[in-house]
OpenMM code with the backbone's topology and positions (N, CA, C; nanometers):
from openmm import Vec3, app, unit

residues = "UNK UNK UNK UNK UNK UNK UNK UNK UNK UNK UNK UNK UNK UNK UNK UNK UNK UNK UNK UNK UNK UNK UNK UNK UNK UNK UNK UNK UNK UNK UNK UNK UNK UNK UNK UNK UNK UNK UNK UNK UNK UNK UNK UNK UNK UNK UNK UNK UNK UNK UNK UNK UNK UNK UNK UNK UNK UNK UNK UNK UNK UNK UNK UNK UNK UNK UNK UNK UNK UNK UNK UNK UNK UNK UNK UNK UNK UNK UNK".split()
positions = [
    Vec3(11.5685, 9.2241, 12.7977),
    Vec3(11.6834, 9.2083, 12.7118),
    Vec3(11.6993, 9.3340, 12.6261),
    Vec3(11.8025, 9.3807, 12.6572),
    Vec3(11.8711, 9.5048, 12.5737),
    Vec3(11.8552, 9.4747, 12.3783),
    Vec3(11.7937, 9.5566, 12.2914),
    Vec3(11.8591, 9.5413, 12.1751),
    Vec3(11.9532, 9.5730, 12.0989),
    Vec3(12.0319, 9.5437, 11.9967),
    Vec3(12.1193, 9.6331, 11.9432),
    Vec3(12.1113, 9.7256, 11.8490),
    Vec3(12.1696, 9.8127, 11.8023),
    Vec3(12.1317, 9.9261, 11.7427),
    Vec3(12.0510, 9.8888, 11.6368),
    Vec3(12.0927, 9.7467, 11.5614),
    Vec3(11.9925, 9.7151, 11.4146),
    Vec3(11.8999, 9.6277, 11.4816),
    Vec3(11.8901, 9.5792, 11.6115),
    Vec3(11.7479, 9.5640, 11.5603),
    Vec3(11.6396, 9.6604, 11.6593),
    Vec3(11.7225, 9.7681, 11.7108),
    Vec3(11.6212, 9.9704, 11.7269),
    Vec3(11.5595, 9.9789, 11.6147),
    Vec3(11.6677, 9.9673, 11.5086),
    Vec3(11.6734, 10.0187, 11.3934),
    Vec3(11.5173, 9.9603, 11.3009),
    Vec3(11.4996, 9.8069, 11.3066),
    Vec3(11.4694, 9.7031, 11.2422),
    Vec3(11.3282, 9.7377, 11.3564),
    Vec3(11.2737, 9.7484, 11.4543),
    Vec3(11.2139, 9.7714, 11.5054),
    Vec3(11.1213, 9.9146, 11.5313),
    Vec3(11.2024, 9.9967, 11.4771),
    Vec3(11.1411, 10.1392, 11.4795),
    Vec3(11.0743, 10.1541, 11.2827),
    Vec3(11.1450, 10.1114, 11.2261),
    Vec3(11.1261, 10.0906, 11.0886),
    Vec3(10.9611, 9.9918, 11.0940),
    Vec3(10.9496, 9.9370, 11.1312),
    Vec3(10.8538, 9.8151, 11.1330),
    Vec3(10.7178, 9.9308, 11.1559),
    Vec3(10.7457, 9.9560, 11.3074),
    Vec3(10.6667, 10.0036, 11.3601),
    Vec3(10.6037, 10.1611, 11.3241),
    Vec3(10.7390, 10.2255, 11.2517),
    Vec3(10.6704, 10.3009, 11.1175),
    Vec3(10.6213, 10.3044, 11.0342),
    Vec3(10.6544, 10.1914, 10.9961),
    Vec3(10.5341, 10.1039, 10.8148),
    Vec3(10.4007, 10.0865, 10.8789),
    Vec3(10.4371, 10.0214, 11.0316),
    Vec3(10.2251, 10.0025, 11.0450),
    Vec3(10.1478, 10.1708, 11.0544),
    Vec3(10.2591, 10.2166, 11.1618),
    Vec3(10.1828, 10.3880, 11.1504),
    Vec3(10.1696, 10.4161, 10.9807),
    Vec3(10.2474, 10.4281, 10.9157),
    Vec3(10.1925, 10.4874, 10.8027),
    Vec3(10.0777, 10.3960, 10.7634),
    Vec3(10.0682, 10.2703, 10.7457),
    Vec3(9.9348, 10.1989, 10.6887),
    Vec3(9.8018, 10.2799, 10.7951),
    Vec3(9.8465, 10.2750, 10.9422),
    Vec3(9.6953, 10.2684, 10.9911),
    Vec3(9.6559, 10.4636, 10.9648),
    Vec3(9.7456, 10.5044, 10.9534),
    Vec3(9.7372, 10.6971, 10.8601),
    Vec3(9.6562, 10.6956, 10.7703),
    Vec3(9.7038, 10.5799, 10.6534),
    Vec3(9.6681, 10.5262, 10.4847),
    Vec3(9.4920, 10.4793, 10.5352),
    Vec3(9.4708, 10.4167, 10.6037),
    Vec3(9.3490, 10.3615, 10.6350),
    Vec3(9.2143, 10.4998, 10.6982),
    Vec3(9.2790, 10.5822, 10.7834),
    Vec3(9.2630, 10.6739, 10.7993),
    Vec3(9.1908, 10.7737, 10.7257),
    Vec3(9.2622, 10.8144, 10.6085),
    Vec3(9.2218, 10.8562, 10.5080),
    Vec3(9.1540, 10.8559, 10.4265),
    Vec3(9.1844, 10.7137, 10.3797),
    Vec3(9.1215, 10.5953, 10.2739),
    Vec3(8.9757, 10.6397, 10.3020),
    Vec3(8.9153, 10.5916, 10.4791),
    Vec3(8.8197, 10.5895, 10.5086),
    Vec3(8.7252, 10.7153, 10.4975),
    Vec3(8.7765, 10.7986, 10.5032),
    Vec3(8.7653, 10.9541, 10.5155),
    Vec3(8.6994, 10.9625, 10.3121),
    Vec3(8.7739, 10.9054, 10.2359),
    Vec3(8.7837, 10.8938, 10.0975),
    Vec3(8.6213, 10.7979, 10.0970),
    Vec3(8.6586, 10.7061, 10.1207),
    Vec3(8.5202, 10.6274, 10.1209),
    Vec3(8.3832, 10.6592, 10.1208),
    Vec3(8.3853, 10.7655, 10.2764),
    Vec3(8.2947, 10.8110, 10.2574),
    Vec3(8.2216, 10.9302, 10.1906),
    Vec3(8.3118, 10.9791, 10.1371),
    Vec3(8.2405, 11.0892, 10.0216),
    Vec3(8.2308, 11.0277, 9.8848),
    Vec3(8.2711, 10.9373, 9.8956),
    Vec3(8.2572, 10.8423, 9.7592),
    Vec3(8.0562, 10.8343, 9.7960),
    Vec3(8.0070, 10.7704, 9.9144),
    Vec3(7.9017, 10.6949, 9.9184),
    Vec3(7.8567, 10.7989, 9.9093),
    Vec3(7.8574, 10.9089, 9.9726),
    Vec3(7.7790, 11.0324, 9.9755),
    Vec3(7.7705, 11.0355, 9.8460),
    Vec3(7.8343, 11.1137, 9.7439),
    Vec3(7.8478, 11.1136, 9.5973),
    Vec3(7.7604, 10.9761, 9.5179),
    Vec3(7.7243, 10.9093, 9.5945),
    Vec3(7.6460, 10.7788, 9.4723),
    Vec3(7.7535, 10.6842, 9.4490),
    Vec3(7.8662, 10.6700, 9.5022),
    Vec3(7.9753, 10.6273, 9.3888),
    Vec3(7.9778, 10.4460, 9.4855),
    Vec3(7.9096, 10.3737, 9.4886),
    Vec3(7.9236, 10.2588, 9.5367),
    Vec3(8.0763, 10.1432, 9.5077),
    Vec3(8.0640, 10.1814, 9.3696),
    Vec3(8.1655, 10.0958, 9.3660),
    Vec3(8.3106, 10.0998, 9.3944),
    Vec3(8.3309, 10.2301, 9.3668),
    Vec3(8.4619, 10.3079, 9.4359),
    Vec3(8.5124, 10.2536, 9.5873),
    Vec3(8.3776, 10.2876, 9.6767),
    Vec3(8.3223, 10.3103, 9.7777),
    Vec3(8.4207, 10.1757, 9.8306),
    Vec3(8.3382, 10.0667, 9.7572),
    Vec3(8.3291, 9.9573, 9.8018),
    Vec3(8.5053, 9.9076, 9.7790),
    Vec3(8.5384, 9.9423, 9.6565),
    Vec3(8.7464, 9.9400, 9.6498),
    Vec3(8.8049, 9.9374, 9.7362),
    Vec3(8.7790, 10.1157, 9.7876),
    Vec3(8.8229, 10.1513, 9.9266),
    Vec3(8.8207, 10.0546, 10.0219),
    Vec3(8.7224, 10.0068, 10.0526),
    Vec3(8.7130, 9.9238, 10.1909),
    Vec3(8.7720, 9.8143, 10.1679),
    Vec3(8.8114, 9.7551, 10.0768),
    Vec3(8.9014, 9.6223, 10.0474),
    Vec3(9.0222, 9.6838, 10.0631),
    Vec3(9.0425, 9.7786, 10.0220),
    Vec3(9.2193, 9.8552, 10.0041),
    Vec3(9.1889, 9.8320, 10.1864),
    Vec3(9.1476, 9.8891, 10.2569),
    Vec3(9.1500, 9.9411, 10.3898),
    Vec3(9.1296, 9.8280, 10.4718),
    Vec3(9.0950, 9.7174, 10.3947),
    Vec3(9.0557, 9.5741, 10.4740),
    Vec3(9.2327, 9.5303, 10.4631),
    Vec3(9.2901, 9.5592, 10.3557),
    Vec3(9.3813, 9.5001, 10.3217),
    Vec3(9.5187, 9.4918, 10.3961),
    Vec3(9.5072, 9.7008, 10.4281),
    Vec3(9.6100, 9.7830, 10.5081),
    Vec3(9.6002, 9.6888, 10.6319),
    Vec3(9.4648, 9.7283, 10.6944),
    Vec3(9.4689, 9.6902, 10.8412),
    Vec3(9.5128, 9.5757, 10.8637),
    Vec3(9.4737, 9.4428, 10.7958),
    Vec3(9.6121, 9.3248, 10.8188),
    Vec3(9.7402, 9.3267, 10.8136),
    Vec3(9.8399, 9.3931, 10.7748),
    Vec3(9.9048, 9.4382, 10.6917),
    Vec3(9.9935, 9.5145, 10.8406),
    Vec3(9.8998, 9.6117, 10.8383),
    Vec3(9.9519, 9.7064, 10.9535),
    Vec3(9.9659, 9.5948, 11.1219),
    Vec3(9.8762, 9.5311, 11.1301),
    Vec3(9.8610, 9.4710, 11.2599),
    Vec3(9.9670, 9.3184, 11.2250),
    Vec3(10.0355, 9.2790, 11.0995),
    Vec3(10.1818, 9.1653, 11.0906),
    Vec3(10.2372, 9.2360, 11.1132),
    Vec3(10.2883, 9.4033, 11.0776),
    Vec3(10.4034, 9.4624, 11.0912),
    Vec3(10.4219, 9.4913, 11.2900),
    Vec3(10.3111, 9.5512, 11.3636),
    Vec3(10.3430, 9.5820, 11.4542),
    Vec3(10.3457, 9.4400, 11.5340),
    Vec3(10.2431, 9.2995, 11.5251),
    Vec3(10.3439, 9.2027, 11.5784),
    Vec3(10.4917, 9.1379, 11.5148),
    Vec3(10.5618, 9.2052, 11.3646),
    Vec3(10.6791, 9.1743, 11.3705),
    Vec3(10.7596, 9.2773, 11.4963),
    Vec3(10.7281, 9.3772, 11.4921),
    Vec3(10.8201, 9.4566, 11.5832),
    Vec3(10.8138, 9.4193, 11.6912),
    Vec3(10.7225, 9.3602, 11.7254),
    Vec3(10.6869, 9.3103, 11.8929),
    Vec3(10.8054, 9.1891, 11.9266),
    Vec3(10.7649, 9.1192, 11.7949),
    Vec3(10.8886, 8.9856, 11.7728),
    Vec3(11.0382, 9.0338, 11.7915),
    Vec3(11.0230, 9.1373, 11.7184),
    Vec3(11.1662, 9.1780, 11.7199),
    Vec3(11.2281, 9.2366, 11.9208),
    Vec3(11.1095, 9.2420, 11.9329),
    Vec3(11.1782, 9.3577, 12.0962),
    Vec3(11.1645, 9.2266, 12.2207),
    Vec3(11.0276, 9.0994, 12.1393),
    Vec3(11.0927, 8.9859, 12.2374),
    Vec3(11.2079, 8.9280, 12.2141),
    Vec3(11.2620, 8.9503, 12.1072),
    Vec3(11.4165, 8.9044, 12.0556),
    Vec3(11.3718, 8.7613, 11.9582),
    Vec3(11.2138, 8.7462, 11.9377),
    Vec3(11.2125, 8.6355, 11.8573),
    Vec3(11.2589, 8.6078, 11.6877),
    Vec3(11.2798, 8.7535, 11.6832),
    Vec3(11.3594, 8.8318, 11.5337),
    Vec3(11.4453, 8.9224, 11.5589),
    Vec3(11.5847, 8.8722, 11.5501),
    Vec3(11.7138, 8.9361, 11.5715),
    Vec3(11.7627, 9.0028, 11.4270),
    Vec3(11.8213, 9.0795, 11.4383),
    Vec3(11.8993, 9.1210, 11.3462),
    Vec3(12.0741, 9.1897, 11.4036),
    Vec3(12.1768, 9.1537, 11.3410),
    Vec3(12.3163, 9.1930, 11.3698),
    Vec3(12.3900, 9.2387, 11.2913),
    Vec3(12.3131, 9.2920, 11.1843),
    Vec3(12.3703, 9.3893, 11.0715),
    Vec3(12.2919, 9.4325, 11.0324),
    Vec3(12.3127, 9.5726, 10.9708),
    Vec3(12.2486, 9.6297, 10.8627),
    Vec3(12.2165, 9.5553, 10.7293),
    Vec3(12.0914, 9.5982, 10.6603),
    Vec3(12.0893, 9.4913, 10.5548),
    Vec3(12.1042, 9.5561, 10.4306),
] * unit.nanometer
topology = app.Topology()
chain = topology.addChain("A")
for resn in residues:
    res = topology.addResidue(resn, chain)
    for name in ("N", "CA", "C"):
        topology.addAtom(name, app.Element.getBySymbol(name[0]), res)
């Protein structure tokens, strides 16, 4: 099934919010670990909740887009 331009639109958007989270996680992690190196446990330990948090986060957005391209989330306007 073909989509229409809003929900390309509604679908490419989605699937950009999870790329940027799983980037954010990326990083985060990268952050984390010079925290532990440094002694800094509790920081450390932030991080990985922030990054526990993204990765759910990131993995609703890319099954909304999935929803959206089985057509189980339509959209027919801009919002």
């Amino acid at each position: 099934m073909w989509l229409n331009e809003f929900e390309q639109e509604l679908r490419r958007d989605l699937q950009g919010l999870a790329s940027d989270l799983r980037w954010s996680v990326v990083e985060l992690r990268r952050l984390e670990q010079q925290l532990r190196q440094a002694g800094n446990e509790v920081d450390a330990q932030a991080i990985e909740r922030l990054c526990s948090l993204f990765q759910g986060d990131e993995e609703k957005l890319a099954g909304y887009a999935e929803e959206v391209k089985a057509k189980v989330i339509s959209r027919n306007k801009a919002q």
